[in-house]
C-alpha positions, 0 to 999 in steps of 0.5 A: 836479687831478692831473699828474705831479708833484703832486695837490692835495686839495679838503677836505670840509667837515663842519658840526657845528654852531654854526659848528664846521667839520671839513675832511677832507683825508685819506683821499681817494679818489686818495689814501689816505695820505701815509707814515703819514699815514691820516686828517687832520681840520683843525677850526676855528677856531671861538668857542664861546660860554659853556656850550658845548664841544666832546664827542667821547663815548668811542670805541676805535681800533685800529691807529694812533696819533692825533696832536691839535696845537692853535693856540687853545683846549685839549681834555681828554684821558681814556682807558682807560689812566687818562691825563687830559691838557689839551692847549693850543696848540703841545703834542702828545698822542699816543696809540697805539692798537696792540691797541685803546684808548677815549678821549674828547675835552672841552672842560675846565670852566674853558674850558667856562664862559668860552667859548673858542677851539678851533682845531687839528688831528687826524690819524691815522698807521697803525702798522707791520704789527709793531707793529699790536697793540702796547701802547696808550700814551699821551704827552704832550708840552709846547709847549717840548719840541718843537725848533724854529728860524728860518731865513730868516724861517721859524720851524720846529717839528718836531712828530714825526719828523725834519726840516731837522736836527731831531728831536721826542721825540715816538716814532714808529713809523716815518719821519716828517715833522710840521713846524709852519712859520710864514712871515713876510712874503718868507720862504722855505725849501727842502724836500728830499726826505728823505722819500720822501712828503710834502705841505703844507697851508696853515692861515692865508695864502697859501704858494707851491711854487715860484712856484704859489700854494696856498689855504688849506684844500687839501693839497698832496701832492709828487712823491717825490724832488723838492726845492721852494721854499715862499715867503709874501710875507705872513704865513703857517702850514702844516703839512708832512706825510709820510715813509716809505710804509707796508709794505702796504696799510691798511684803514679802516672807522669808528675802526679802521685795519688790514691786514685784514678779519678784525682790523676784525671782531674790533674790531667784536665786542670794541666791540659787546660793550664790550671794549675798554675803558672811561674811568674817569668816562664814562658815555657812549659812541659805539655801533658804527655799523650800516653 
């Protein structure tokens, strides 16, 4: 649905397995980004039996910064760079991939034989044309480091970027607008036009801008330099999403995000060839894909 002033994105559901759903909001075809915002993967919430977890084999990116945000269960992080972090609700790893990085994802041991949870979401922010091959680096960030405040029965967390006065620890690279908001029932805040893009998406409940209902599962992208009312009259959580437009046009093929095609050849060759690094203790990884 596309009108002047808004367009709403129908996901795409991708089944795993065992019960394990991936919806993809972005990137979409009328829509590739949301300011830095390239690729958004809501996965879960799924009950993973005992003995089972979640194995994304190891994996490079270039030219992005991934941004993994749980609401339940926990993901152990392990990359080229030595970092071996578990991710739990409410914390925030994010990992620049700048000139190129491998890493994998894995349920932890103890959550692997207890069975567990997972519930969460993954995106990915395309990095500056000046920054596209910087360092790889890798943060991690506790749940209480994140600032956060109520207002008007809506509890607000600022997972990176700037927002209604606050600001994450969380270094970006860019303009950004990452905001964990949970609406108690009747509450309601304003949206302003801070950023220049920006979109919600609704996890649990039903959340109104300004009087129009959203489902849960679809995107909801707004017009630049308007201001909104978001209201729930039940308990509700979304995520807010945007900021600046990025400088130019960004390319996305498999793992690999860039402003050229050359750069995506030359990260298929240095994969192909194992050069982008290893994880220390895998023995897996994922090979280039043959489209």
């Amino acid at each position: 649905m596309l009108t002047e002033s808004e367009l709403v994105i129908e996901p795409r559901l991708h089944d795993l397995g065992d019960g394990f759903v991936v919806r993809r909001l972005l990137p979409f075809r009328l829509r590739r980004q949301v300011g830095p915002f390239v690729f958004f993967d809501h996965f879960g919430p799924v009950d993973l039996a005992a003995g089972r977890g979640m194995d994304v084999r190891p994996h490079p990116h270039i030219g992005l910064a991934t941004l993994t945000y749980l609401y339940e269960g926990a993901i152990e992080h392990r990359d080229s760079l030595r970092s071996d972090q578990v991710i739990r609700p409410g914390d925030v790893n994010w990992m620049t991939a700048g000139r190129g990085i491998v890493h994998s994802e894995r349920t932890p041991a103890p959550e692997r034989a207890a069975g567990h949870r997972l519930h969460g979401v993954q995106t990915w922010l395309a990095l500056p044309l000046a920054s596209e091959d910087a360092e790889p680096s890798f943060h991690h960030h506790d749940a209480g480091a994140l600032p956060e405040d109520e207002r008007d029965g809506v509890l607000l967390r600022v997972i990176a970027g700037t927002a209604f006065g606050m600001e994450s620890p969380v270094r970006v690279y860019s303009p950004t607008l990452y905001v964990d908001a949970r609406f108690a029932a009747g509450s309601r805040i304003a949206l302003t036009s801070e950023h220049a893009e920006r979109a919600v998406y609704p996890i649990d409940g039903v959340v109104t801008i300004d009087g129009k209902p959203l489902s849960p599962g679809h995107m909801h992208v707004l017009a630049s330099g308007s201001e909104v009312e978001l209201s729930a009259a039940a308990p509700a959580r979304v995520l807010i999403c945007g900021g600046a437009p990025l400088d130019g046009e960004r390319l996305l093929w498999w793992n690999f995000v860039a402003s050229t095609h050359e750069r995506i050849e030359r990260a298929k060759a240095e994969w192909a060839a194992q050069r982008l690094g290893q994880v220390p203790g895998e023995t897996e990884f994922i090979p280039l894909p043959e489209h």
